[in-house]
VEXPAVO-412687 format. One record per residue: z, y, x of N, C-alpha, C in turn. Coordinates in pm, whole numbers, plus 32768, in hexadecimal, padded with zeros to 4 digits. Atoms other than C-alpha are relative to their C-alpha. Last residue first. Example, Ala and Ser with C-alpha at 12.3 -4.5 7.8 and 13.67 -1.06 7.14 Angstrom:
% residues 2
7FFA7F897FAE82CA7F9685578049806D7FB3
80007F898059830C7E3E84CE80008078805A
END
This chain:
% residues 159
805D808B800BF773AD7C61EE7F9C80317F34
7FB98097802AF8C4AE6761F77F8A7F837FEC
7FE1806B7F8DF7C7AF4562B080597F9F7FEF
7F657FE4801EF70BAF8B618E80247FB68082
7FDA80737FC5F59DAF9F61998088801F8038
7FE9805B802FF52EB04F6085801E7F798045
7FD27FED807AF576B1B160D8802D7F8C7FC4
7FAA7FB37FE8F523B1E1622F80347FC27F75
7FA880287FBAF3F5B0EA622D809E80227FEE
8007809A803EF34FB16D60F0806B7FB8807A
7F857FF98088F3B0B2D0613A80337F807FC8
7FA47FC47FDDF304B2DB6297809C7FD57F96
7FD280857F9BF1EEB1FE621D80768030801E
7FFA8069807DF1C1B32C60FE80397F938050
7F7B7FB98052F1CBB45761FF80547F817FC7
7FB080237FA5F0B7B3A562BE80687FEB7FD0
7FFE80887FD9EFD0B363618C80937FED8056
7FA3802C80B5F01CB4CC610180307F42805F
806D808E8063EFABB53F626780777FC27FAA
7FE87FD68087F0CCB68362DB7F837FA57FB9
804F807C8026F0EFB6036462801380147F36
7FB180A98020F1B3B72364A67F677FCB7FFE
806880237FE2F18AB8E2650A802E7F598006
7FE980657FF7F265B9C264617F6D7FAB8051
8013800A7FB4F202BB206482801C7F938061
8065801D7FC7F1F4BB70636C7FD67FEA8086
801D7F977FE8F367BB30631C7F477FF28042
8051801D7F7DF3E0B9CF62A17FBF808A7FE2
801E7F8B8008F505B9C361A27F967FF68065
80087FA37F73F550B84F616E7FB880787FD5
80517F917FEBF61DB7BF601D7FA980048097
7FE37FD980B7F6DCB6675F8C7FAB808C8061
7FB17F898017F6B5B5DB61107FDE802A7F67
7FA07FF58069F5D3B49F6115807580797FDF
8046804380ABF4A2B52B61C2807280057FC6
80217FB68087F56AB60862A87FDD7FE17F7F
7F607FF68024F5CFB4C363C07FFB80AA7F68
7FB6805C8061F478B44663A78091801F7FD9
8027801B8036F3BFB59663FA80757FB27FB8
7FC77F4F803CF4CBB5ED65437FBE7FB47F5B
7FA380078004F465B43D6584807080837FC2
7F9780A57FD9F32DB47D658F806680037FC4
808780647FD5F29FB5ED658C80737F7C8013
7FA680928053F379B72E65597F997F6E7FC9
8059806C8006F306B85E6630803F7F7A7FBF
8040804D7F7EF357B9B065E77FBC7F817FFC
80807FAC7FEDF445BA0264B17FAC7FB68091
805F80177F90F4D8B94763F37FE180588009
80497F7F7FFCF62DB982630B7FB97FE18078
805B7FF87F85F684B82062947FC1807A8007
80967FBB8013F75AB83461307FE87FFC80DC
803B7FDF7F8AF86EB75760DB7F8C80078014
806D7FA77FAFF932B76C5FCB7FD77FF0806D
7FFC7F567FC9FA45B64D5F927F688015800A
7FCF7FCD8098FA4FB4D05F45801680B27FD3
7FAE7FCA7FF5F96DB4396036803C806C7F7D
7F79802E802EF8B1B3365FE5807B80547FC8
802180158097F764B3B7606B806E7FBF7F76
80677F978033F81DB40861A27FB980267F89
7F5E7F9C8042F8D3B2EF61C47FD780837FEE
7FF88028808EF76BB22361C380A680397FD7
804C7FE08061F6EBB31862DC80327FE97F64
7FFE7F717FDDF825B2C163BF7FA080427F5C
7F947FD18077F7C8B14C6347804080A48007
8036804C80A7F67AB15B63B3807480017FAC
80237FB08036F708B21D65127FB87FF17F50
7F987F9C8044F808B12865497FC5805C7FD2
7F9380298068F6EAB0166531808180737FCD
80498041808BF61DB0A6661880337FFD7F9C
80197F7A801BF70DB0F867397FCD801D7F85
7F7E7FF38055F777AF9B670E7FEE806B8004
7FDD802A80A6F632AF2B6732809880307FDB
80637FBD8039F607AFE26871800180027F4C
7FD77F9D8016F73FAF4268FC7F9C807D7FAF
7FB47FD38061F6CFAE17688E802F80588008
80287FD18097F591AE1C695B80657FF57F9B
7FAE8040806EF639AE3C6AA97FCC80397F72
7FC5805F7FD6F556AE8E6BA380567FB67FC3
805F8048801BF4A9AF9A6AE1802B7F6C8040
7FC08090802DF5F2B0486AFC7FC07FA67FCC
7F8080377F9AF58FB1626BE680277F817FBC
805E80487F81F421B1716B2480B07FEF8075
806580A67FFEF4C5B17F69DD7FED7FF8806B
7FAF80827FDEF5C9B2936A687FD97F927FFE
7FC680267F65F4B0B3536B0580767FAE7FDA
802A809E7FC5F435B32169B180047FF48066
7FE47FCB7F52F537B41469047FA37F968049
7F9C80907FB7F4C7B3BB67847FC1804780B3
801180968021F429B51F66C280777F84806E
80A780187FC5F3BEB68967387FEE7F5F8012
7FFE80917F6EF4E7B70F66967F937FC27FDA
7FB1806F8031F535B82665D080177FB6800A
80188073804BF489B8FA66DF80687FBE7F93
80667FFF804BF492BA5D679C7FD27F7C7FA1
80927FEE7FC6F5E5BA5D67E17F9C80277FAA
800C7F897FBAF6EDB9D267397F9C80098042
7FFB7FF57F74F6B4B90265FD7FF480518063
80587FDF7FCDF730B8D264A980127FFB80B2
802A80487F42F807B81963DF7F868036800C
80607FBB7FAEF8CBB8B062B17FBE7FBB8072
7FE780167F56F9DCB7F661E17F5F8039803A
80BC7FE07FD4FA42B89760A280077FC58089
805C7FFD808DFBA0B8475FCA7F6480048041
80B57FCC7FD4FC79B81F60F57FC07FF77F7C
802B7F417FE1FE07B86760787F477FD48026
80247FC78089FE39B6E55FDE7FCA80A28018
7FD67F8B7FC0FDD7B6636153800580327F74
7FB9801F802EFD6BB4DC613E806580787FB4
801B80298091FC1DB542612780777FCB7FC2
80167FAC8063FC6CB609625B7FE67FDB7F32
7F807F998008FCF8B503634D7FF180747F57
7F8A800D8019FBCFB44262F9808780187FE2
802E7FF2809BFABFB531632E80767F967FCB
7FC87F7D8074FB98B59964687FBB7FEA7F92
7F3A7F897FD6FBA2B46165177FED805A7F7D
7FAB8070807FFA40B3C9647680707FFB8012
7FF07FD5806FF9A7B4FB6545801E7FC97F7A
7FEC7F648003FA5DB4C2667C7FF080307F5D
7F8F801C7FF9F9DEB3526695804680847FA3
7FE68047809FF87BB3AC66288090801C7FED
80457F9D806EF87BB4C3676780267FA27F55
7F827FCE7FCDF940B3A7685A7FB980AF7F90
7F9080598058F7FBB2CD680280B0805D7FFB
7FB480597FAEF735B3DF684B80317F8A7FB2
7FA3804E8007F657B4BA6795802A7F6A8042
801180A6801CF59EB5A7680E807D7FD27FBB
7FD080168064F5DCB73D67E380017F957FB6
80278006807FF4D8B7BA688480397FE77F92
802F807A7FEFF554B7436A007FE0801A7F3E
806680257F5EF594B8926A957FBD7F9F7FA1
808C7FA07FE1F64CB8F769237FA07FF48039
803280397F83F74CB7B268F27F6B80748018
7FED7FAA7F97F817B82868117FE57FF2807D
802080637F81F7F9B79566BB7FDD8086808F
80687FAB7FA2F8AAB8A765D57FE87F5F8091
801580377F66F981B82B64CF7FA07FFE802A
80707FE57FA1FA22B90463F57FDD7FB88045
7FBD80407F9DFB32B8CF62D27F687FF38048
808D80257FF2FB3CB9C7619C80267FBD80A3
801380578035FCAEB9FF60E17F6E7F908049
7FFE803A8074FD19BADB61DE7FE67F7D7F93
7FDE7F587FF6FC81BAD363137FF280027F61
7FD47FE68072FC94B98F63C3802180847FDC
7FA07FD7803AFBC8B93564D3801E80027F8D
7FB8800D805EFB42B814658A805E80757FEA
7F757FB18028FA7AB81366D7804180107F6E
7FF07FC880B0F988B7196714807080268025
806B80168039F927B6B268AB7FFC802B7F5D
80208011808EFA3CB772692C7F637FDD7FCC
801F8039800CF9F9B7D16A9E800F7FAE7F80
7FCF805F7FC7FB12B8B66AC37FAE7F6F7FE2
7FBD7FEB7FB3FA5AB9F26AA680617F75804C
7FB08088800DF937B98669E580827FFB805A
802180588065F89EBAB569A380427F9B7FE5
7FBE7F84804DF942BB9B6ACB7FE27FC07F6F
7F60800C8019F8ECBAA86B868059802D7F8D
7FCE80818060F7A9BA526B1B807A80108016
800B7FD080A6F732BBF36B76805E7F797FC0
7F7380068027F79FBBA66CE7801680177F6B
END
């Protein structure tokens, strides 16, 4: 009964505001802290909302639980392996997700801790800071890192 009390109303990202600094906590604990398509969605809501926001000055994203996130949800790949554009469109929002991210016109720092691999990884690279505690644990190869950045960065989803 511990996830209740974590995720009380099932909230995949939660969003606060506290003061000038603006929080968002992926909130998926049981499940590491994947990302969804309904996870991207969520967090190109409030990074939006907020950049429009003259009061946010800092935006924060970390994760509950024990992970930052443990990357792309692939029980959704494998539920929507049947339809390969829905996959690709998961894809795609997350490349541009990434490329508003590196764009973005505000602070924003990634506080890791736990496990951050894939998709957790690609969505930190571009961020202007991350904090990672020893006890971080990723896919940390220069090579990987680098494909990560090269994709994310230089492939625009306007084309």
């Amino acid at each position: 009964m511990a996830q209740d009390l974590v995720n009380p109303e099932g909230e995949v990202v939660l969003g606060d505001e506290i003061n000038h600094v603006r929080l968002i906590t992926l909130n998926r604990p049981r499940q590491l802290n994947v990302i969804s398509s309904k996870v991207v969605s969520l967090l190109a809501e409030y990074l939006e909302k907020w950049e429009k926001d003259d009061d946010a000055e800092l935006i924060l994203i970390k994760g509950a639980g024990r992970a930052f996130s443990a990357g792309g949800d692939l029980k959704m790949f494998y539920d929507g392996k049947k339809s390969y554009d829905s996959c690709l469109e998961v894809v795609y929002r997350m490349y541009w997700l990434c490329y508003h991210i590196h764009t973005y016109k505000k602070t924003q720092v990634a506080l890791v801790h736990g496990i951050s691999m894939g998709g957790g990884a690609a969505l930190m690279v571009p961020l202007k800071f991350s904090v990672v505690t020893e006890k971080t644990v990723g896919i940390w190869d220069f090579q990987f890192l680098l494909k990560f950045v090269l994709i994310f960065l230089y492939i625009r989803p306007d084309g």
